[in-house]
N, C-alpha and C positions, 0 to 999 in steps of 0.2 A: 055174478058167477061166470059169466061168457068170457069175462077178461080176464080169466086167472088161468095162469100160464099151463095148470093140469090139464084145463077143462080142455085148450086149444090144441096140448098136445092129444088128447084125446079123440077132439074131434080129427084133426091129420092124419093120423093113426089110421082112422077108421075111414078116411079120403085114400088115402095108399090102399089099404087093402080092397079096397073095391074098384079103384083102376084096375089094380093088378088082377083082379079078377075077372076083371071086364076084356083086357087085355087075352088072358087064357082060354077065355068061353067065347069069344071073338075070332081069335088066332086059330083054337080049334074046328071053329067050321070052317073058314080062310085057308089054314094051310094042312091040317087034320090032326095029326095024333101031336101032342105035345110031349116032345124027349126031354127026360131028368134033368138033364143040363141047362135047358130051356127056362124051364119052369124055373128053378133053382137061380138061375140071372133076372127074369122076371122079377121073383119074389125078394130080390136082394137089392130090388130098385126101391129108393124110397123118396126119389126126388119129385116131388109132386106135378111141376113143371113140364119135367121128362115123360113121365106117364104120360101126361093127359099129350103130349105131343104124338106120342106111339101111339094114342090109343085113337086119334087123328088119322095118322098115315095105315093105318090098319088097314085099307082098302084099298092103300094106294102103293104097296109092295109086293115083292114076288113070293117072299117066300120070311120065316123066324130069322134070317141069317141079315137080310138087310131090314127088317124091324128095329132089331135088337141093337145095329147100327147106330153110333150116333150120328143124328142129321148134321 
């Protein structure tokens, strides 16, 4: 079952949205209120790679605007 191509998009699936969540409830104590637009580029991230590299440098920027940057 692990190898069938549903299951893996599933589990990905389910890798994305918890970066990206990680990223938001991260971001929010780091830089505070998260703006619509924000959130919305966040959420429309689905490259796994990507994330977990934002979710890396999370501590190591000033501010949403060079996060969302790509490195």
């Amino acid at each position: 079952m692990e190898e069938s191509v549903t299951y893996q998009a599933i589990v990905r699936k389910g890798e994305v949205r918890a970066l990206q969540q990680v990223i938001l409830e991260q971001g929010l104590d780091r830089f505070g209120p998260v703006e619509e637009s924000v959130k919305k580029t966040v959420l429309s991230i689905k490259d796994v790679p990507r994330l977990q590299a934002m979710t890396r440098r999370l501590f190591h920027v000033a501010g949403w605007a060079e996060l969302l940057a790509q490195p």
